[in-house]
Backbone bond lengths (Angstrom), bond angles and torsions (degrees), N, CA, C in turn:
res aa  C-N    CA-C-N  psi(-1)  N-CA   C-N-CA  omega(-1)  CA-C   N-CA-C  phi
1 X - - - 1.446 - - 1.523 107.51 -
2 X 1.289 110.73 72.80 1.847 98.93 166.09 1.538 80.52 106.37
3 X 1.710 93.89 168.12 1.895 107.92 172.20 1.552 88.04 -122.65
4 X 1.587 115.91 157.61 1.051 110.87 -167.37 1.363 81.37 -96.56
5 X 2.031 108.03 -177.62 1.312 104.29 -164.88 1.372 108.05 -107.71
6 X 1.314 126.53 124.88 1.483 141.38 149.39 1.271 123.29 -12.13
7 X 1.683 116.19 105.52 1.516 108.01 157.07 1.229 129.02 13.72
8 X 1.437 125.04 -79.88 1.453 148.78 -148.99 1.325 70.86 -79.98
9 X 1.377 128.48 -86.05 1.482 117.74 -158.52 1.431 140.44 -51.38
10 X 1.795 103.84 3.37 1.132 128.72 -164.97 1.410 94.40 -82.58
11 X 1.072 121.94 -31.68 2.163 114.40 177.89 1.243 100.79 -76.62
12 X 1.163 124.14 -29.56 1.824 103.77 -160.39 1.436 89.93 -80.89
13 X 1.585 106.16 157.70 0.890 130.58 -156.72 1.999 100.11 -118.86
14 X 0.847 102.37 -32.84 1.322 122.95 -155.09 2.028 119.03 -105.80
15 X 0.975 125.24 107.51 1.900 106.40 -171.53 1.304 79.88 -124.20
16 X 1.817 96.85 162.70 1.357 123.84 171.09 2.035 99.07 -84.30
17 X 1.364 113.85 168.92 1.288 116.30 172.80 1.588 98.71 -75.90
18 X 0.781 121.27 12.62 1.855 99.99 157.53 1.449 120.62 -120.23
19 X 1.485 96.35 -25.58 1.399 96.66 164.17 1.778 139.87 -57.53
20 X 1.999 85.55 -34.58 1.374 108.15 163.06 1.147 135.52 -67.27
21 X 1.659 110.85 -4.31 1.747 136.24 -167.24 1.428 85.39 -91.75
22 X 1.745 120.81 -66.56 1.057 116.02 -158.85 1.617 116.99 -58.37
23 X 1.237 107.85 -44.41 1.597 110.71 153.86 1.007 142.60 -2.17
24 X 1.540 101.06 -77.39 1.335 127.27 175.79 1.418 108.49 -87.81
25 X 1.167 157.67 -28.66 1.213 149.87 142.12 1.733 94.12 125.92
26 X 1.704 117.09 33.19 1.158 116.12 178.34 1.539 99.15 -122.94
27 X 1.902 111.26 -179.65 1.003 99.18 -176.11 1.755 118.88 -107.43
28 X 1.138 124.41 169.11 1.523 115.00 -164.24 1.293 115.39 -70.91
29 X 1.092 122.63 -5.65 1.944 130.05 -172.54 2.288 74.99 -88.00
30 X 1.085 119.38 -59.76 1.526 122.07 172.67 1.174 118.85 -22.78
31 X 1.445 113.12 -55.05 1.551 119.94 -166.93 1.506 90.23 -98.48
32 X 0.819 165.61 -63.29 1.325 152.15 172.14 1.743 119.26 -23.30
33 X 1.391 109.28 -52.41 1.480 109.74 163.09 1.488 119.70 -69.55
34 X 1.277 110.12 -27.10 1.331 99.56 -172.37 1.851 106.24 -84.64
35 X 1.270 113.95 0.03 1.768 127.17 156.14 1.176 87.53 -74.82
36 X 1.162 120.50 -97.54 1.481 131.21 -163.15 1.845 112.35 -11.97
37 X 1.380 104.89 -48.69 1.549 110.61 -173.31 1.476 114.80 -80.90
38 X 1.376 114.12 -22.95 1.594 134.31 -163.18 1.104 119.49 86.65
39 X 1.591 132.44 23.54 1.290 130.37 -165.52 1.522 89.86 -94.17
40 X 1.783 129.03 -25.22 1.159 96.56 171.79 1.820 109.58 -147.76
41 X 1.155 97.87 151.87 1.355 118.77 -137.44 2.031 85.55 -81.63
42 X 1.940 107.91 152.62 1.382 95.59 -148.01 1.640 85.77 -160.96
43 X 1.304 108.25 145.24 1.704 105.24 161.73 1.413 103.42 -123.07
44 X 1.486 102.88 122.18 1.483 120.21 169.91 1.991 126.70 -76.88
45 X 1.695 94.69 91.29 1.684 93.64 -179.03 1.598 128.15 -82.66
46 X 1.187 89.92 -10.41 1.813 103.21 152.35 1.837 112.02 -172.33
47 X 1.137 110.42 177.75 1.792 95.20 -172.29 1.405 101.91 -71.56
48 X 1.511 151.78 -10.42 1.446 114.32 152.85 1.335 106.34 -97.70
49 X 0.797 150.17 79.22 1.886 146.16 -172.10 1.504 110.57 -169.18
50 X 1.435 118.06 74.63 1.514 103.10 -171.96 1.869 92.20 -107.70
51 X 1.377 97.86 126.40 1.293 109.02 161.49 1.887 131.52 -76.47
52 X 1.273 133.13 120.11 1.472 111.94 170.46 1.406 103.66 -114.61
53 X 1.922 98.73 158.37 1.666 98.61 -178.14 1.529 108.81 -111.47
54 X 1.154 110.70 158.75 1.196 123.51 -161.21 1.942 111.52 -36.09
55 X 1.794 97.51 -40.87 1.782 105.78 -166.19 1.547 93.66 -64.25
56 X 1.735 118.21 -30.78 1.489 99.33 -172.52 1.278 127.28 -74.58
57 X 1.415 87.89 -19.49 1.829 109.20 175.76 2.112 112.37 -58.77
58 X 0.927 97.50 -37.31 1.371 111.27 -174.49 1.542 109.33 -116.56
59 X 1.312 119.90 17.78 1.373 109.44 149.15 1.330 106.59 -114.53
60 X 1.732 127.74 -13.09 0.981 117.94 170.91 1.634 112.34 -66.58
61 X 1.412 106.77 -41.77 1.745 99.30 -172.28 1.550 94.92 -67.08
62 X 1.222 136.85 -74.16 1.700 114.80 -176.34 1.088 128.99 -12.30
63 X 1.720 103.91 -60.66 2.111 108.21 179.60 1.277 113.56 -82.57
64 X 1.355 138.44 -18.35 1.177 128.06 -154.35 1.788 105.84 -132.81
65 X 0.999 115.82 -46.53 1.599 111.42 -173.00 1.621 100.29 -83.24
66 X 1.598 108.78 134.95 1.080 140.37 143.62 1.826 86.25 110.24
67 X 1.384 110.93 17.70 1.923 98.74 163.31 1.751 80.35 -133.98
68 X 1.175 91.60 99.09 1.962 96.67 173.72 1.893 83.58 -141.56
69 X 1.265 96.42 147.94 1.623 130.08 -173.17 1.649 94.13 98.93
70 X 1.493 90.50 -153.52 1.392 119.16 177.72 1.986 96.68 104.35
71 X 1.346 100.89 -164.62 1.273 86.76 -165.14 1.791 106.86 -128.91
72 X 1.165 109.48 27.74 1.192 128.59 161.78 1.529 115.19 44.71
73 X 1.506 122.62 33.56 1.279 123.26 -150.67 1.179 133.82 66.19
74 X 1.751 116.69 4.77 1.252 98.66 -179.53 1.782 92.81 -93.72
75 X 1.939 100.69 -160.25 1.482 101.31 -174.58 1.269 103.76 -77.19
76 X 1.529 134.45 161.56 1.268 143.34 145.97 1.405 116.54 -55.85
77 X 1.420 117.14 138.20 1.663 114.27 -165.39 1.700 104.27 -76.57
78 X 1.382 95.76 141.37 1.715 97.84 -165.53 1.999 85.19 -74.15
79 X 1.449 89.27 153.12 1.418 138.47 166.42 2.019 100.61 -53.02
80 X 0.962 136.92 105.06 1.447 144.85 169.49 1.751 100.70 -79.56
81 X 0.918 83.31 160.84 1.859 110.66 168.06 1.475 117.77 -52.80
82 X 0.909 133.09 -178.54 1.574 123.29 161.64 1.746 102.70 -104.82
83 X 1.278 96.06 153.28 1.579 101.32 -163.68 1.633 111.87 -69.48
84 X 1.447 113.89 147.49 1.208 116.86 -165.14 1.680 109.77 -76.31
85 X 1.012 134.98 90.42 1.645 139.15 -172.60 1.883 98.48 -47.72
86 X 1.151 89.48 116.97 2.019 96.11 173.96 1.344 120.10 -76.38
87 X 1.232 115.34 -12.25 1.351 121.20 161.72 1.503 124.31 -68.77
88 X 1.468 116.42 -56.95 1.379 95.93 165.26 1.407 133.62 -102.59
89 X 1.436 103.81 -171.48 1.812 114.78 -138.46 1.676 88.30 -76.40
90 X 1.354 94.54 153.10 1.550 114.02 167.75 1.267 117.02 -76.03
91 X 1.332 148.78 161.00 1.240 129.48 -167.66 1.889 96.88 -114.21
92 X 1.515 126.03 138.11 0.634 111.04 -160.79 1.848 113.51 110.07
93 X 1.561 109.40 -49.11 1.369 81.51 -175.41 1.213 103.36 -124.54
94 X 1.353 132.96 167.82 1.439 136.17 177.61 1.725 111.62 -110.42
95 X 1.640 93.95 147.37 1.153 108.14 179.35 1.316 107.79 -93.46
């Protein structure tokens, strides 16, 4: 899940959104929505240039990576039948 972060990378303060992908071990269309939604926190240096800092980088993996699905308020998928086996007879008709 993610590479942890490197020495050297331990001063910067500052990642590009792809750098922050590689990070986190997601992909950059990912970290872009997850700005987009507010799931992760971002400084905007012009409208294509979003910067993230390191604390968002690592509070996003705490809250957010590795609890992905669920059903977001929608319904839970109903429960089906058990599948009809084609081998045996239908009731009703003769073979």
């Amino acid at each position: 899940m993610g590479r942890t972060i490197m020495p050297e990378e331990e001063q910067r303060t500052l990642f590009t959104t792809a750098e922050a992908a590689a990070l986190l071990g997601i992909t950059h269309g990912a970290v872009k929505d997850a700005i987009v939604r507010g799931a992760l926190d971002h400084i905007a240096i012009n409208p294509r240039l979003n910067m993230v800092t390191v604390q968002a980088i690592e509070a996003y993996r705490r809250d957010r990576l590795g609890k992905r699905g669920g059903y977001r308020g929608r319904k839970p998928p109903l429960s089906h039948a058990p599948a009809h086996d084609a081998g045996a007879e239908t009731p009703g008709k003769n073979r």
